[in-house]
N, C-alpha and C positions, 0 to 999 in steps of 0.2 A: 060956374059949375064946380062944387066939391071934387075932391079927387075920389072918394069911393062911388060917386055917380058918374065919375067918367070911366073908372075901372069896371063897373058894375055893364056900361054900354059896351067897352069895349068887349068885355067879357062874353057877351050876349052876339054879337054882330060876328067877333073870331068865333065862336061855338056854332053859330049859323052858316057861316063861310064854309068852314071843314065839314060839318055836315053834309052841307049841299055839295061840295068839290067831291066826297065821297061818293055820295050816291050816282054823280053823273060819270067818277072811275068805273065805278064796279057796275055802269050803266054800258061799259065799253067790253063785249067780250065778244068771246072768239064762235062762239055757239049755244043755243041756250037746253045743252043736253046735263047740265048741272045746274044746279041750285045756287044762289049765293052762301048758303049755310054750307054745304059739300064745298064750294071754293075757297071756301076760307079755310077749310078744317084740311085742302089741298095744300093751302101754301102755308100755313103752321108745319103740317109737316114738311114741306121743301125749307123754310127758316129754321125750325128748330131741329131738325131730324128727326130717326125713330123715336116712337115713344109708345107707352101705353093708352089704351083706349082712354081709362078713368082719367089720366094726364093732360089728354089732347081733351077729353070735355072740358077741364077742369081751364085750360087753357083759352078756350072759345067760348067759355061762360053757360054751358047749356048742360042738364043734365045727364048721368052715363048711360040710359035706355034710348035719349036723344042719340049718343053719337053711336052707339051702336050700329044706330038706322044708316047715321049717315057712312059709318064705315063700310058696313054690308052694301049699300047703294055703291059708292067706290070701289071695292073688292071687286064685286058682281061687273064694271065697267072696266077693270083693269087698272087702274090707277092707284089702284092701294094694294099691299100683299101681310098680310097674318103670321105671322110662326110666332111658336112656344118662343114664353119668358124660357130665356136660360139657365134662372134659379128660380123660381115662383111655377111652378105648374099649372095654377088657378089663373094666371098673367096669360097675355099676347103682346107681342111688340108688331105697332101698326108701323108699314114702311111706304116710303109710297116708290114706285116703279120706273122705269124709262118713259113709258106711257104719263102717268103722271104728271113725271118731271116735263114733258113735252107740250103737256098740255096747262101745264104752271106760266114757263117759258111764253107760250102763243101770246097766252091773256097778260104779262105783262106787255108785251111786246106794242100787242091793238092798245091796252091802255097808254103804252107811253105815246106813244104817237098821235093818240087823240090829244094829250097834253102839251107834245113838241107843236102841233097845232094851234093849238089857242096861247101857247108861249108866241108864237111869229106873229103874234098879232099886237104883242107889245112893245113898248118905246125899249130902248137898251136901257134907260132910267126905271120902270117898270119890274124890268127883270131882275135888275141887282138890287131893287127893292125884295121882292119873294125870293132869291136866295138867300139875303140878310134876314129875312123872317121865316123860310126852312131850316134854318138852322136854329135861330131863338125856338119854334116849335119843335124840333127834333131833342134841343135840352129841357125844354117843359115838359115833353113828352116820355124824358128820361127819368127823369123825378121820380115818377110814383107818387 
């Protein structure tokens, strides 16, 4: 097998791994009174801090009449809080709140644990395999 047909599989099979790992994380939550779109644009802002509306779509890849909704949806449940740009009038800096943070907090928490779960199911060689390969991923994933 040529090396761009093995790159080309492996490529294919890690792009299907992390897919599928992701969806059964974000398949791990604490309640299903948000959205995964509202979760995400929760924990952008717990990672990145305050930011602007236009900023945080711009961030999550979805247009700024998108995130508006999803902001308003947040706001209206207490997890997110509004106030004037400080020099921009026309601006808001989106914050998110104790509430929030609490409810950022929860949903990692059920996710890691669903993960610390299927980690005890592995040999100790297993596992210091997928740290050796969280980390190549976390430098791939630094890239850009």
């Amino acid at each position: 097998m040529s090396t761009s047909v093995e790159n080309q599989s492996l490529a294919s099979r890690l792009r299907l791994a992390v897919v599928r790992l992701n969806r059964r994380l974000r398949a791990q939550r604490t309640s299903e009174d948000l959205s995964l779109t509202q979760i995400s644009a929760l924990s952008t802002l717990h990672k990145c801090g305050a930011m602007t509306p236009g900023k945080l779509a711009a961030k999550e890849g979805v247009q700024p009449p998108s995130m508006t909704r999803v902001i308003a949806a947040l706001e209206s449940a207490g997890y997110v809080e509004r106030t004037p740009h400080p020099t921009d009038g026309r601006q808001a800096i989106v914050t998110i709140t104790d509430r929030g943070l609490e409810y950022v907090h929860a949903t990692i928490s059920v996710r890691e644990a669903w993960l610390d779960g299927k980690l005890a199911d592995l040999s100790g060689e297993e596992r210091e395999v997928l740290s050796r390969a969280a980390e190549i991923i976390e430098r791939m994933a630094g890239q850009g």
